[in-house]
C-alpha positions as CSV (number, residue, x, y, z in Angstrom):
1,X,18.9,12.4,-29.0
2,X,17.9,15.3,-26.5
3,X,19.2,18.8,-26.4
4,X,18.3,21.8,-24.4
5,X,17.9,24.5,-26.3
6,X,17.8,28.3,-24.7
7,X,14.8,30.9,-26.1
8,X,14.4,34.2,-26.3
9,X,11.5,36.6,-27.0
10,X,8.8,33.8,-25.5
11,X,6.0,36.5,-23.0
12,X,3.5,34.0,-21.9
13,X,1.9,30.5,-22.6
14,X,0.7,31.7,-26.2
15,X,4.3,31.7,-27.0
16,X,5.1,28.3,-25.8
17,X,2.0,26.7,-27.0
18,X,3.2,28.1,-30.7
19,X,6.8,26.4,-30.2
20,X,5.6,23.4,-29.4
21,X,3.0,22.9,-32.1
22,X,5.2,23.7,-35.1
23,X,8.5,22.2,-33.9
24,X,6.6,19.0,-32.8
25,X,5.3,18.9,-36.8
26,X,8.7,19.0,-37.5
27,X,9.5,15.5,-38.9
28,X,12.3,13.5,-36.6
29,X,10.8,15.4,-33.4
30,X,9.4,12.5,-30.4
31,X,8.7,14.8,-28.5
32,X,9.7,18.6,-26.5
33,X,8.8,20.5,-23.3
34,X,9.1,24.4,-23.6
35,X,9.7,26.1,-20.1
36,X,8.6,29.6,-19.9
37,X,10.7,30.2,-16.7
38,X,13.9,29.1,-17.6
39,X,13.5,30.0,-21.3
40,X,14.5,26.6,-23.0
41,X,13.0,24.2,-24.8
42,X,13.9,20.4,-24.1
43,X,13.6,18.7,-27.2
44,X,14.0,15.1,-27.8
45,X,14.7,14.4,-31.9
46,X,15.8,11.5,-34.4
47,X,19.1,12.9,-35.8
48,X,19.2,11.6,-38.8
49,X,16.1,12.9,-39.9
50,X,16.6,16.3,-38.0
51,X,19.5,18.2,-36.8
52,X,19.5,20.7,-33.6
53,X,20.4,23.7,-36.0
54,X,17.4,22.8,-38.2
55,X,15.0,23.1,-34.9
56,X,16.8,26.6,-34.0
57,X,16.0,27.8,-37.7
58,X,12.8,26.6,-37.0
59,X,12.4,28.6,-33.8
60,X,13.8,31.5,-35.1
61,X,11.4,31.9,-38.4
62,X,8.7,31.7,-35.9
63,X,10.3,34.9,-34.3
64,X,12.5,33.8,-31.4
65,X,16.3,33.6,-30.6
66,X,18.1,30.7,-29.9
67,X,21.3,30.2,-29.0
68,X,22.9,29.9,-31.9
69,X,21.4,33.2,-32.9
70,X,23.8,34.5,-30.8
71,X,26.6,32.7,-32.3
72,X,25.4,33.2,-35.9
73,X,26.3,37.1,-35.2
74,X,29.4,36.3,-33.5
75,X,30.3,34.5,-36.7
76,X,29.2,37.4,-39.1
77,X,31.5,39.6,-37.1
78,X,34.3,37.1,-38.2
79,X,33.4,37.4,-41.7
80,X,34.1,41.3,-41.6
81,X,37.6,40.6,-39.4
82,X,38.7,38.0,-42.4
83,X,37.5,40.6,-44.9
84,X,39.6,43.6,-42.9
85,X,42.5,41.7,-41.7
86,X,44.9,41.0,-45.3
87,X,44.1,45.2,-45.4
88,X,45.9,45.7,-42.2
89,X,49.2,47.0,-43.4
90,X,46.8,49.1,-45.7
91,X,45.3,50.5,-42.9
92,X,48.8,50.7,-41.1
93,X,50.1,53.0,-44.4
94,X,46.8,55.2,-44.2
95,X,47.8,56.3,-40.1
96,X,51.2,56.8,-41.3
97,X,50.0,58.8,-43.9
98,X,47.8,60.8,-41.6
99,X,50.5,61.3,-38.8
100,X,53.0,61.5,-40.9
101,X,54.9,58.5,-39.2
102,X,58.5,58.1,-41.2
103,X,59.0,55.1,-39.7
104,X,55.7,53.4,-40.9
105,X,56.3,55.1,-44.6
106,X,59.7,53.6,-44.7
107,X,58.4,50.3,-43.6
108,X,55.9,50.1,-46.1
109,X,57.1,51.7,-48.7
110,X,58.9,48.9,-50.4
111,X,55.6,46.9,-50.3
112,X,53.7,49.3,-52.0
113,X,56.3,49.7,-54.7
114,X,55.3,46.2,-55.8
115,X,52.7,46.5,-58.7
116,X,50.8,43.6,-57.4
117,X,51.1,44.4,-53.8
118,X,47.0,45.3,-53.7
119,X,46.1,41.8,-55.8
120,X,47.7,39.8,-53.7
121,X,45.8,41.5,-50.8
122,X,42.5,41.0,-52.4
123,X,43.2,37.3,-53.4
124,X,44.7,37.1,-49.6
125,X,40.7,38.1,-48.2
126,X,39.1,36.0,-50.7
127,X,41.5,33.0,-49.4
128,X,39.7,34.4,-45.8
129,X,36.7,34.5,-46.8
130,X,36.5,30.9,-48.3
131,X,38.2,29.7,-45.1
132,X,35.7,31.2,-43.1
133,X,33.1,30.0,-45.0
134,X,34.6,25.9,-44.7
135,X,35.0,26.0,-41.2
136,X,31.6,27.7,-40.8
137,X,29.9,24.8,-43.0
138,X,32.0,22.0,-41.8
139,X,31.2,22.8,-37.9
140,X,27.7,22.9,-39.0
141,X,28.0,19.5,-40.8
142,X,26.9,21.0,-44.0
143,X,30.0,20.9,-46.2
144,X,28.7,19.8,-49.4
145,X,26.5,21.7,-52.2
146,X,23.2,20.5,-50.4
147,X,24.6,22.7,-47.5
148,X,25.3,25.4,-49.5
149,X,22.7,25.9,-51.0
150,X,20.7,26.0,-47.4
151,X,23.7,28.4,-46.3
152,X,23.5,31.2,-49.0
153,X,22.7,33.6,-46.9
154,X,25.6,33.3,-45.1
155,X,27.9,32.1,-47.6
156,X,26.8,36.3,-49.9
157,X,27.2,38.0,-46.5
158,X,30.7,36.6,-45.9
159,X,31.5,37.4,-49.4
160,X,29.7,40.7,-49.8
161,X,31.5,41.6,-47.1
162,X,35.1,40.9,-48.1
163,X,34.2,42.7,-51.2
164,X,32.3,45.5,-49.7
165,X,35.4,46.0,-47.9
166,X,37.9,46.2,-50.7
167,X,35.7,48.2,-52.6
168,X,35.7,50.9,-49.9
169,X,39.1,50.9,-49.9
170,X,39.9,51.4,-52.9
171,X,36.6,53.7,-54.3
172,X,36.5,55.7,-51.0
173,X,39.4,55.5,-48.7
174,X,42.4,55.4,-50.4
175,X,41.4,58.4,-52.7
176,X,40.8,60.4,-49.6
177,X,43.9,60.0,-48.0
178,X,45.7,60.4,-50.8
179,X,44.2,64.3,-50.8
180,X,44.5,64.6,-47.2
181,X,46.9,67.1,-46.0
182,X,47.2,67.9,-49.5
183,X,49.5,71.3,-48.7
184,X,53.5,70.7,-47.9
185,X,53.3,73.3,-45.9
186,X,55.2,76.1,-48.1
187,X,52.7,78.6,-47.6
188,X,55.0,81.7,-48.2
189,X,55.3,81.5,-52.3
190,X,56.3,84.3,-54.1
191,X,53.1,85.8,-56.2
192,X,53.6,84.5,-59.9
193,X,56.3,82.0,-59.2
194,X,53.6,78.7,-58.7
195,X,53.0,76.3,-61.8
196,X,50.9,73.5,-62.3
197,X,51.3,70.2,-63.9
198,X,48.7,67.5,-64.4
199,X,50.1,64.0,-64.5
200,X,48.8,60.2,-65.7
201,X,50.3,58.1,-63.5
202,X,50.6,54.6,-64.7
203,X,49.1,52.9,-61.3
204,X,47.1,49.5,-61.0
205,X,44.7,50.9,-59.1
206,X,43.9,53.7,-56.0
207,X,45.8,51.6,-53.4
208,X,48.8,53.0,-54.9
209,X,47.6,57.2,-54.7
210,X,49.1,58.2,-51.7
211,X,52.0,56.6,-52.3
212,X,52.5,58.7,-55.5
213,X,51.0,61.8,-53.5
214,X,54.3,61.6,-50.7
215,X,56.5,61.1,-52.5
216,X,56.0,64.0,-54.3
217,X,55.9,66.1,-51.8
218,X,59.2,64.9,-50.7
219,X,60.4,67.6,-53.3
220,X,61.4,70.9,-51.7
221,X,59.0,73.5,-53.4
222,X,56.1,71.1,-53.8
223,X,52.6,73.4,-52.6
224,X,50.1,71.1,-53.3
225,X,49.0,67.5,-54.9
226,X,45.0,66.4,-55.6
227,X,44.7,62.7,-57.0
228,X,41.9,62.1,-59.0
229,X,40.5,58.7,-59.8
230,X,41.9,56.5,-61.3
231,X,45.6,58.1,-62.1
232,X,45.6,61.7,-62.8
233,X,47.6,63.6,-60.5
234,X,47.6,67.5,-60.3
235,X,50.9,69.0,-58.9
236,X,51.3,72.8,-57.9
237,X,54.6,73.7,-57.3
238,X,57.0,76.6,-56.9
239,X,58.8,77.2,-59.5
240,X,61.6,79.3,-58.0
241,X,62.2,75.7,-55.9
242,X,61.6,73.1,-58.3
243,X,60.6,72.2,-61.5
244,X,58.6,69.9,-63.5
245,X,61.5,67.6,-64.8
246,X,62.9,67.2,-61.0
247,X,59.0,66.1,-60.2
248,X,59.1,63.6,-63.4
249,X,62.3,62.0,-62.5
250,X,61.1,61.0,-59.0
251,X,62.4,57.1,-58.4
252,X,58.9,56.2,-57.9
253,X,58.5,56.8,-61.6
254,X,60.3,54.4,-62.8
255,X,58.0,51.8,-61.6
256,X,55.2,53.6,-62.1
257,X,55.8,55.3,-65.6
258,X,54.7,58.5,-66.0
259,X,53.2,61.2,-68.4
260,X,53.3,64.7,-68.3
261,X,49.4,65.9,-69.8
262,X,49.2,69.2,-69.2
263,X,51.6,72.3,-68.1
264,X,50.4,75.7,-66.9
């Protein structure tokens, strides 16, 4: 079998003299011409000893590009999109959150009201992730253990990244919004009249903050709500508006129970 295969990074006839020693030690390799004009290499192999993506490894570890360096990137960027893409009505809630869209609160509200909204998410990337990784391996012809193994690098980026993005989600981003624009907005409080409550909110995880965080402030009166990891809510309030029992019987509360641990 023959195959052209493009190079990059090849200067001058050191380059292609280096090329064509190692890759014609290469076991399965008759025989290959390396063109420092039209930066190829024409290779002429036995494929069943030797596959073309075994002699662009080959090229690369001796500091080149091949063409399928190109596509190795373009298939990393993949892995992040599967890792992002089951977060995307996650990401939708956070701009609503940050604009203050009704119409995307409303929308996914009911979702988020769902206990097990944000595991089925994360089982929904890993599903990605694993389908990323068969197609990768099966277009390669290297879906079996032996391919693997040979892949791992690949196989713990695509993985790392899935989880690299759920951990940022739900360590760094979700915490943050649920703080941001922390004030209601009722700035003009009588002097004396705010309280504080602190409250454990029984949540399955951070995903679920500013959820808990608007819907308080839907409460006329409500000055300001800080989340803190993992379910402890602060909640100033004015108390010529509101007060802490109107906060506690909220509807979100009942499917997220919670307790009332300190009043001030």
């Amino acid at each position: 079998m023959k195959k052209i295969i493009d190079i990059k990074g090849m200067h001058c006839k050191s380059c292609v003299n280096s090329i064509k020693t190692n890759i014609f030690s290469l076991k399965g390799i008759k025989s290959i011409k390396v063109n420092l004009e039209s930066k190829n290499a024409i290779v002429e192999y036995n494929s069943k000893i030797i596959s073309i993506k075994e002699i662009q490894s080959e090229i690369e570890k001796l500091g080149y590009l091949t063409d399928d360096s190109s596509k190795r990137k373009n298939n990393i960027l993949k892995t992040v999109a599967y890792g992002v893409f089951p977060h995307i009505g996650c990401i939708g809630f956070i701009i609503g959150s940050i604009l203050g869209v009704s119409v995307l609160m409303q929308f996914f509200r009911p979702l988020l009201m769902s206990r097990y909204f944000f595991y089925e998410l994360i089982s929904l990337s890993i599903a990605f992730a694993t389908i990323s990784v068969t197609i990768y391996l099966k277009n390669n012809e290297l879906l079996s253990l032996k391919g693997l193994k040979r892949k791992w690098k690949y196989v713990s980026i695509t993985y790392g990244s899935t989880i690299g993005v759920n951990l940022a989600l739900f360590l760094v981003i979700f915490p943050i919004i649920a703080n941001i624009s922390a004030s209601s907005g009722e700035n003009q409080i009588a002097i004396g009249s705010i309280e504080s409550i602190t409250l454990k909110v029984n949540i399955p995880c951070s995903g679920h903050a500013p959820l808990i965080s608007e819907e308080i402030k839907t409460i006329k009166g409500i000055h300001e709500v800080k989340y803190k990891v993992p379910n402890v809510f602060i909640v100033k309030y004015d108390s010529g508006k509101t007060n802490f029992n109107e906060i506690l019987n909220l509807a979100v509360f009942k499917e997220y129970p919670v307790t009332l641990l300190n009043k001030t």
